[in-house]
NUVONU-978289 format. One line per field, with one value per residue (C-alpha): residue number from 1; x, y, z. Coordinates in Angstrom, 1 decimal. Layout:
BEGIN
k [NUM:...]
x [X:...]
y [Y:...]
z [Z:...]
This chain:
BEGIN
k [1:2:3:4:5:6:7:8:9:10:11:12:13:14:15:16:17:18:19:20:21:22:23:24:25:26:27:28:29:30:31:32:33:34:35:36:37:38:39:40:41:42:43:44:45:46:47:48:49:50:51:52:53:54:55:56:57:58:59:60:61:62:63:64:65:66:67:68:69:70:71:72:73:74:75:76:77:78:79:80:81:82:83:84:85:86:87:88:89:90:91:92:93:94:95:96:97:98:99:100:101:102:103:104:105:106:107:108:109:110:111:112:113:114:115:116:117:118:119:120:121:122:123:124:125:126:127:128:129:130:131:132:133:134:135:136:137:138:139:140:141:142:143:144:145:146:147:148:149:150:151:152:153:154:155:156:157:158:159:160:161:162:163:164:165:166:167:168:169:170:171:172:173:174:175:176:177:178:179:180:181:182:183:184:185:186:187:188:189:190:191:192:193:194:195:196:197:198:199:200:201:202:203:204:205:206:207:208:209:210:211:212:213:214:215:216:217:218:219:220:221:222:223:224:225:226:227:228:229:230:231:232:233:234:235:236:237:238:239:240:241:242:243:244:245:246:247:248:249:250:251:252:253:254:255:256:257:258:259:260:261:262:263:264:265:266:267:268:269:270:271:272:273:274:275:276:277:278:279:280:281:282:283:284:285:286:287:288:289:290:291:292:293:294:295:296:297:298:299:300:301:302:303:304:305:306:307:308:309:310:311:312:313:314:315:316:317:318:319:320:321:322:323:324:325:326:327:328:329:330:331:332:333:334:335:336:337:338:339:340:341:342:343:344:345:346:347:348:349:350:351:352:353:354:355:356:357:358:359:360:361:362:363:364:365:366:367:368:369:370:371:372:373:374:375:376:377:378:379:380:381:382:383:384:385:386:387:388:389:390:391:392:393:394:395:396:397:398:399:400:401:402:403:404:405:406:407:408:409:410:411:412:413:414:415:416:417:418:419:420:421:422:423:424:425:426:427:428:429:430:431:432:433:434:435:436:437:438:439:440:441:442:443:444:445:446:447:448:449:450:451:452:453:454:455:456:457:458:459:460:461:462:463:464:465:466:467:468:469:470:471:472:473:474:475:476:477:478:479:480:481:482:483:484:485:486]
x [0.0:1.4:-0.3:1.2:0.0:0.5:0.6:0.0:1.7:0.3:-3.5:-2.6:-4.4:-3.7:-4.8:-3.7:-3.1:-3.4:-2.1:-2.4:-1.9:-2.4:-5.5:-5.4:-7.1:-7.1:-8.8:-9.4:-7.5:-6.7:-7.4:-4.2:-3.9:-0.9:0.9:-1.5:-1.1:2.4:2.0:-0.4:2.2:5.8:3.6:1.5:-1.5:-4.9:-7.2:-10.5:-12.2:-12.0:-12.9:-14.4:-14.6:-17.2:-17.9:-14.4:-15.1:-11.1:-10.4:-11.8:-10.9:-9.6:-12.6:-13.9:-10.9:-9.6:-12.1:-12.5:-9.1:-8.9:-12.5:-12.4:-15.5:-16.5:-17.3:-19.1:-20.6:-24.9:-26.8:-24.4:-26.3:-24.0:-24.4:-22.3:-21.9:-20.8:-21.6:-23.1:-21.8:-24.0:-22.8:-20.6:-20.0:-16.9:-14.8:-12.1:-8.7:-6.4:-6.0:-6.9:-10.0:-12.0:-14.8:-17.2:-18.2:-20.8:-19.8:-22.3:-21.4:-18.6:-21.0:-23.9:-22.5:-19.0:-17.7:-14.4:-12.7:-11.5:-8.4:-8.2:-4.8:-4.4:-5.2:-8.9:-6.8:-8.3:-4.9:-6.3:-8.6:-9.0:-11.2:-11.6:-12.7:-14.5:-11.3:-8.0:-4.9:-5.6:-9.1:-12.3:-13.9:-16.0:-19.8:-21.0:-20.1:-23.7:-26.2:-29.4:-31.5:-34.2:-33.8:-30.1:-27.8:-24.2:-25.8:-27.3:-24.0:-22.1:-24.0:-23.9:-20.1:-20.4:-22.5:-20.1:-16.9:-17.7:-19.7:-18.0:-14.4:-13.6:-14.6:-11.9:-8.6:-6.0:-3.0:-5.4:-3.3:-5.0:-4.6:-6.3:-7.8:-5.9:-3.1:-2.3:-3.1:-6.2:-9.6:-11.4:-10.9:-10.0:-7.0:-4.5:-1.8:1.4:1.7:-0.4:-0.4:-0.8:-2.6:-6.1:-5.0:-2.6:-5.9:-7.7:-5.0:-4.6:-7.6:-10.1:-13.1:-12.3:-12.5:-15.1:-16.5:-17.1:-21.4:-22.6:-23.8:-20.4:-18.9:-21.5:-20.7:-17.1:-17.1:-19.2:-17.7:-15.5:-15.4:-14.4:-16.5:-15.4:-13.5:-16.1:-15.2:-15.9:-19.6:-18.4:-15.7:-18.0:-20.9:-17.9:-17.1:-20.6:-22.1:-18.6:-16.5:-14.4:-11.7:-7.7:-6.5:-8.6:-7.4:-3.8:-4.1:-5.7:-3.8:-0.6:-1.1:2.4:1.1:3.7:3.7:1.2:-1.1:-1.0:-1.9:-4.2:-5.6:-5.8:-8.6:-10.9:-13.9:-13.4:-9.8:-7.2:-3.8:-2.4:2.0:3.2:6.8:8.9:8.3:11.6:10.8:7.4:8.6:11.2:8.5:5.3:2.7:0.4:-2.5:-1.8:-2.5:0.5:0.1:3.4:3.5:5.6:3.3:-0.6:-1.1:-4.1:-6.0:-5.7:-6.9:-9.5:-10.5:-10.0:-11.3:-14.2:-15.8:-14.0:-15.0:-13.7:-10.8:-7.2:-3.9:-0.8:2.5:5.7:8.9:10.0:9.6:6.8:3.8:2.4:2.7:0.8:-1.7:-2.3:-2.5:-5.3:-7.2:-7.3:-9.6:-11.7:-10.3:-11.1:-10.8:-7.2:-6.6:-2.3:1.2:2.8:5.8:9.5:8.0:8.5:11.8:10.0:7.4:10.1:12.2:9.3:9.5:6.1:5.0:5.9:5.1:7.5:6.4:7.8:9.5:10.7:12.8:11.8:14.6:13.6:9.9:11.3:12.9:9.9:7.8:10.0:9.8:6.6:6.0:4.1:0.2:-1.6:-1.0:-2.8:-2.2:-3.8:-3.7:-6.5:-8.4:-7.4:-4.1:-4.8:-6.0:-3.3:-1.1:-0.7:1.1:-0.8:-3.6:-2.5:-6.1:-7.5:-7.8:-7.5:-6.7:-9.6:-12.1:-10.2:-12.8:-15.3:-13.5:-11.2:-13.6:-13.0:-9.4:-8.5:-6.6:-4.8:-3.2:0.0:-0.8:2.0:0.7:1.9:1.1:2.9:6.0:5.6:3.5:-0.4:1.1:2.5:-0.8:-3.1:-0.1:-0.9:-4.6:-4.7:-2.0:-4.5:-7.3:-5.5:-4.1:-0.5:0.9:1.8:4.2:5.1:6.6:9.2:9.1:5.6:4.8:7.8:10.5:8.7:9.2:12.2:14.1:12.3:9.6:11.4:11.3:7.5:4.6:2.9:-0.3:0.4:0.5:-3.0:-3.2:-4.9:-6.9:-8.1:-9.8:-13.4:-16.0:-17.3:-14.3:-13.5:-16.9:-17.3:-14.1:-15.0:-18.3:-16.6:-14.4:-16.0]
y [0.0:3.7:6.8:10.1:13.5:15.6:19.3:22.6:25.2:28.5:27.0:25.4:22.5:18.8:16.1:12.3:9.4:6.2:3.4:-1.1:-3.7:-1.9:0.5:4.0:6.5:9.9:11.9:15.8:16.6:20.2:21.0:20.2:16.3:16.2:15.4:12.7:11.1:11.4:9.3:6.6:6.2:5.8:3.3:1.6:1.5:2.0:5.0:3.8:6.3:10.1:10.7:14.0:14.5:17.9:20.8:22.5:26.4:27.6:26.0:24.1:20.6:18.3:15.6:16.4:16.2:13.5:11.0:12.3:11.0:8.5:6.5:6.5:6.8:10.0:9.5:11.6:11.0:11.1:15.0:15.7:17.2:17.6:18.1:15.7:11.7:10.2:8.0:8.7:6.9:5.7:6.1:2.9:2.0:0.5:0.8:-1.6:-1.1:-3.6:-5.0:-2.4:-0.2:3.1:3.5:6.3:7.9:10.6:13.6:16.7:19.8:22.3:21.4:18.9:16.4:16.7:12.8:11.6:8.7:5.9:3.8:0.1:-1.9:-5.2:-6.6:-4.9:-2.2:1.4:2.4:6.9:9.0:11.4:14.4:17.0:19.8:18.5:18.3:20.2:19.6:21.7:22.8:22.1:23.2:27.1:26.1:28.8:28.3:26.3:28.2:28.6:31.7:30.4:26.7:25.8:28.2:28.3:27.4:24.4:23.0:23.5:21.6:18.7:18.9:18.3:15.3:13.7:14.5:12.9:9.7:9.3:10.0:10.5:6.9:5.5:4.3:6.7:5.5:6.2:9.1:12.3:13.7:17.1:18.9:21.9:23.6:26.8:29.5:28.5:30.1:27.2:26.7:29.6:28.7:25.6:24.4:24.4:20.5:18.6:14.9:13.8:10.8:11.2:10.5:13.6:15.5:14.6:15.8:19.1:20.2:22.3:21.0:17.4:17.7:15.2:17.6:20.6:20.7:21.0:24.4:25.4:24.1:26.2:29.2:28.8:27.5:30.6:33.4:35.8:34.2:36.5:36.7:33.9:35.3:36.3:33.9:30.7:30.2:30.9:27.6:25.9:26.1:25.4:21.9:21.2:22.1:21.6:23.8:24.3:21.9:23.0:22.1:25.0:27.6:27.0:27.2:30.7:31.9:30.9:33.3:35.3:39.6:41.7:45.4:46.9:43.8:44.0:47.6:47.3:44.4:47.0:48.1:45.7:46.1:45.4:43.9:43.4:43.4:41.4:41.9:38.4:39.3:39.7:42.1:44.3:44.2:45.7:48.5:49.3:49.4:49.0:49.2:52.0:51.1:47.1:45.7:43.6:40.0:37.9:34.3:33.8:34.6:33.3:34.0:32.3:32.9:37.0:37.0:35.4:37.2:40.5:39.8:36.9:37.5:35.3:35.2:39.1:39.2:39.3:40.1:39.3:40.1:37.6:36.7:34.9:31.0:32.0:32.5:29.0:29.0:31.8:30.4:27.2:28.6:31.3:28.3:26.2:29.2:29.6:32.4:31.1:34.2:35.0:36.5:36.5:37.7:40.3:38.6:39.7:40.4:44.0:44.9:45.0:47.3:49.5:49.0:50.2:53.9:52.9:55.1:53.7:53.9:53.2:52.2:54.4:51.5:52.6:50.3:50.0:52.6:55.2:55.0:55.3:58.2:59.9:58.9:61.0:63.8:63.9:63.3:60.6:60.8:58.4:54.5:51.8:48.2:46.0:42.5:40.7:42.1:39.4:40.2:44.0:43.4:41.1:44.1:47.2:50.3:53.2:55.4:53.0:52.1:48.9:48.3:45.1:43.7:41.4:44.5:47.0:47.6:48.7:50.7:52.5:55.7:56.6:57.6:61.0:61.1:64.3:62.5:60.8:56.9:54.6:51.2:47.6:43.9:41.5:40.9:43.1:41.0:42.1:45.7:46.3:44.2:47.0:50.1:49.6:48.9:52.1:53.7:52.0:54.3:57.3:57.7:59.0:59.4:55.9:54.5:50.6:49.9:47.0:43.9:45.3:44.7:41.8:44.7:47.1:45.3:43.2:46.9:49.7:48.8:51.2:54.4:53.6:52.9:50.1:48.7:45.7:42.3:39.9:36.0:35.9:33.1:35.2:37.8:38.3:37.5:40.6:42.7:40.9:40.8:44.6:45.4:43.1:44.8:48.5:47.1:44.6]
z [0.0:-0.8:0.6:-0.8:0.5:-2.4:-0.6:-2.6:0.0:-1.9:-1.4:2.0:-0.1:-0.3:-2.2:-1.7:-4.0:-2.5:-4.7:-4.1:-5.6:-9.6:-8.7:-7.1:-6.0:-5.5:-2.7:-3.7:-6.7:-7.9:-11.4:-13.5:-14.0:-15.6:-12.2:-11.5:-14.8:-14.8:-11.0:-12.7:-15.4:-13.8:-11.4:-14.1:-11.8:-12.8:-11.4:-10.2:-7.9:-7.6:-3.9:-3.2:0.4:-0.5:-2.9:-2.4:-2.0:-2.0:-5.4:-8.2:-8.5:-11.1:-10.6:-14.0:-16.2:-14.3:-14.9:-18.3:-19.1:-16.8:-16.8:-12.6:-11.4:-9.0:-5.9:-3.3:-0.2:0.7:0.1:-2.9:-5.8:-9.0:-12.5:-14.0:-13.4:-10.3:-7.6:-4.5:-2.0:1.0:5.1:5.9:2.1:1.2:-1.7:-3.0:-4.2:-4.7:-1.4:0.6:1.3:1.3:3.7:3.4:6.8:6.2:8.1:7.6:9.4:6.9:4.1:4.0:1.7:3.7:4.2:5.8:3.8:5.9:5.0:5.6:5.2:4.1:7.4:7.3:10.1:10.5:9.2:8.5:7.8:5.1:6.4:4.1:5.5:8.3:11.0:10.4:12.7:15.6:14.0:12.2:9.0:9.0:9.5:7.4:3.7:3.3:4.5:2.9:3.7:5.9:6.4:7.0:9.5:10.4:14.0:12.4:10.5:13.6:15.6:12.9:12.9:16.4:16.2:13.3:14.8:18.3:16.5:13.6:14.1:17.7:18.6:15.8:17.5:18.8:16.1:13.4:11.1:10.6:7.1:6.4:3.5:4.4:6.5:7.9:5.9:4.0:4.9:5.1:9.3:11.9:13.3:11.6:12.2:10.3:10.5:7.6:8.9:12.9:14.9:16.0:19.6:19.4:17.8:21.1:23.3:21.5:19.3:21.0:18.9:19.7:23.7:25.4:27.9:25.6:25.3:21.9:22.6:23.8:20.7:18.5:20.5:19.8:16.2:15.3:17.3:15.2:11.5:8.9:5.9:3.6:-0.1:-2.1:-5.3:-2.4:-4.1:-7.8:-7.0:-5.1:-8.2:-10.4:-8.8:-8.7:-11.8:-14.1:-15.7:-18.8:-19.5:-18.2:-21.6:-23.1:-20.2:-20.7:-24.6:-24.1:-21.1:-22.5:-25.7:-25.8:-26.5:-27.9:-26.1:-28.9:-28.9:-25.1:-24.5:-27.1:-24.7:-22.0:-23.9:-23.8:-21.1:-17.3:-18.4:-14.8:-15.2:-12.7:-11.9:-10.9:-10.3:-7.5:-4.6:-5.8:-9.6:-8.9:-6.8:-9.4:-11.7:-13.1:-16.1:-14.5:-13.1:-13.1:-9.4:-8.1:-6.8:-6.9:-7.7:-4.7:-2.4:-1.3:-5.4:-6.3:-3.4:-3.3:-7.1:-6.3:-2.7:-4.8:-8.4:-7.7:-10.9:-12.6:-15.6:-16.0:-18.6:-17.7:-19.2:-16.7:-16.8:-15.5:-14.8:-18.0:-17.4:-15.3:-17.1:-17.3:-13.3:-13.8:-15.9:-13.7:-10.5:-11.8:-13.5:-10.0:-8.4:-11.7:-14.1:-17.4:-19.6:-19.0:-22.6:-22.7:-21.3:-21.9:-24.1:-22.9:-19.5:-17.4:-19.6:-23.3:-22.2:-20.7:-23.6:-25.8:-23.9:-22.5:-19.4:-16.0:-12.6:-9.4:-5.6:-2.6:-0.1:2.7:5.5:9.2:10.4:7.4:8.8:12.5:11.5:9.7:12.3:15.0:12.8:12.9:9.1:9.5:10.3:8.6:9.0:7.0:8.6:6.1:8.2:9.3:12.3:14.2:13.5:14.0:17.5:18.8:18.3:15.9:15.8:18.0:15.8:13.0:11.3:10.9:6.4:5.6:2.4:2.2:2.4:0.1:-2.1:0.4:2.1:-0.7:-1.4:2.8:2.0:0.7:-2.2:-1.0:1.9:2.3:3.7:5.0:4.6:6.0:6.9:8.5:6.3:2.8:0.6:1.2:1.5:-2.1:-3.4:-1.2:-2.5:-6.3:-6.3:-4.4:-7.2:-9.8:-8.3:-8.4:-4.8:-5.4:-1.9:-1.0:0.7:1.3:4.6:3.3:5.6:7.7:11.4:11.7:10.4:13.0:15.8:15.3:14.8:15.6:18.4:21.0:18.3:17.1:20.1:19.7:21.6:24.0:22.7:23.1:22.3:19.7:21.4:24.1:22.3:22.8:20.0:21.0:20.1:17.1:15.3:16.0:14.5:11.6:11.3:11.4:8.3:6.1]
């Protein structure tokens, strides 16, 4: 038997091939199959089932394709409603492959259809469980990405998580391995760990939503206490993996379309168009096509595209480090753009080249801000973290604007004001710097590695609040502050 955790860092995703005796399978696949065909081939195994452990809402998956090319057969667990062919699996069913097996627990609570896969060895051993979305290490799945208006509330799904995780999964043995749809970093849970595998017995010991004497109403109260709106392109994925999308082959044929400078500025043209900068943090700042919004590939990429553009089917041109661009292309495709139009061809340097207009980013360095800041230059602060991270700790009469609300919040500013803006280590701030640039505020200024440069060298020249566990702030606090900026 081989189990493989194949883990996708800038979606804090992972999917799992599980291989015996000449037939796999594969539990939540992203959208490119190429790796898993390449897998199926070096081992010369055949792929019968697709597991889905729910109707991902962070990313689209590679179900469709996969079984396309493949002949597997779907499978999803009971209350799943889709618009293509697949099985649904019934509570307790068991599934065969090779010499091993799959068993479908049923596991309602993130979603309705949300099912944890159990693995069997040879020996008929509970040997790990595969749980989606329903328990993270050191968490459990958001109870509010299946609501529906006046018959199903996040209230409700929580209290069904409850009920699956304590009959379902906290009765299997301790030495049972835990493997997660998800680590830290994805907003699909609250708090994750950094880990991505662990035993159940350890997930006992340590995860708050797994401990025998919490009530289920003191579970509800704590699972639903403080969530931050999910990213607004979560339903457009989620109707993309249920009702089918358009084939990867097709996306990367488009997206991949090389635009000379005239042929991409003529793009520019075309109605709603985003131009999205993949490059470095330092290339950016150096310079720019005016009014294209920075999000670099070597950062949370696909995620922030989709959080900040969910319309996905809006048109957009990109431009890359060279080598880069089907990277690009790919990691836009596994949240749903499908009309990504081209690349600029040559990258940064031929529209430069080409005496096309420019525009630059003012970064400054902890000690230069120190240093304006005791001169008294500075007066407004934009710290674009999370509110959770906001009120752990933050720079005094710095304001709360974080990057997942920009665009309900941008008209407050005043364009005729100078803003210093940071997060935690330089990456959401430049993204926030030029879609404010793109809207026509000038006075901008990135603070180059945020809150972590801040205090690491400047926290006795620059007052900052006292620190606060994140853990121990109130729901109260938190959803007001959430309210006051979402």
């Amino acid at each position: 038997m081989k189990v493989e955790q194949l883990y996708t860092g800038c979606l804090a995703e992972a999917a799992y091939y599980i291989e015996s005796n000449g037939e796999a399978a594969i539990i939540d696949p992203l959208r490119e199959t190429a790796p898993y065909l390449a897998m199926l081939k070096q081992s010369g195994a055949k792929l019968k089932y697709i597991f889905e452990t729910h109707f991902h809402a962070d990313f689209v998956s590679g179900h469709l394709d996969l079984a396309r090319e493949t002949g597997a057969t779907i499978v999803y667990g009971p209350n799943a409603n889709a618009g293509f062919d697949f099985y649904e699996a019934k509570d307790g069913e068991e599934f065969k492959i090779g010499d091993v097996s799959i068993v479908v627990l049923h596991t309602p609570g993130h979603t309705m259809e949300s099912s944890t896969f159990l693995l069997r060895d040879e020996q008929g051993r509970d040997t790990a469980i595969f749980t989606g979305d329903t328990l993270f290490l050191g968490d459990v799945g958001r109870p509010d990405l299946a609501i529906k208006q006046g018959k199903i509330t996040k209230e409700d799904l929580a209290g069904m998580l409850y009920d699956s995780l304590r009959n379902k999964i906290m009765p299997l043995a301790d030495d049972v391995i835990v493997y997660p749809g998800h680590g830290a970093g994805s907003a699909c849970g609250k708090n994750l760990s950094e880990e991505t595998v662990d035993t159940l017995g350890n997930q006992k010991k340590t995860n708050y939503a797994l401990d025998p004497n919490m009530t289920k109403e003191e579970f509800v109260k704590e699972l639903t206490a403080g969530l931050m709106p999910p990213p607004k392109y979560f339903p457009k994925n989620a109707m993309l993996n249920k009702k089918g999308y358009t084939s990867i082959d097709d996306i990367l044929k488009k997206g991949m379309t090389p635009l000379s400078v005239s042929a991409f500025e003529g793009a520019m043209e075309t109605p709603d168009v985003v131009v999205i900068d993949t490059r470095t943090k330092a290339g950016f700042k150096s310079g720019f096509i005016p009014g294209s919004v920075y999000i670099g590939l070597d950062g949370s990429f696909a995620p922030w595209a989709g959080a900040l553009f969910p319309d996905l089917h809006r048109p957009v041109l990109f431009v890359a480090d060279e080598g880069t661009e089907e990277d690009v292309v790919t990691r836009l495709a596994r949240v749903g753009f499908d009309n990504i139009l081209g690349y600029l061809e040559g990258g940064f340097r031929s529209w430069k080249e080409a005496g096309k207009d420019i525009d630059t980013l003012e970064s400054i360095m902890p000690e230069e801000f120190a240093k304006r800041f005791e001169a008294g230059e500075v007066e407004n602060i934009l710290d674009v973290r999370k509110p959770t991270e906001y009120l752990a700790q933050h720079i005094k009469n710095a304001e709360n604007y974080p990057l997942d609300f920009i665009w309900e919040n941008l008209d407050k500013l005043d364009k005729s004001k100078k803003y210093y803006i940071h997060c935690a280590s330089g990456y959401r701030s430049i993204i926030a710097s030029s879609i404010m640039k793109a809207h026509g505020y000038q006075a901008v200024v990135d603070m180059a590695e945020g809150w972590k440069g801040i205090l690491a060298e400047v926290a006795d020249r620059v007052p900052v609040t006292e620190y606060t566990c994140p853990t121990t702030i109130s729901p109260e606090e938190l959803e007001a502050l959430v309210a006051s900026v979402s």
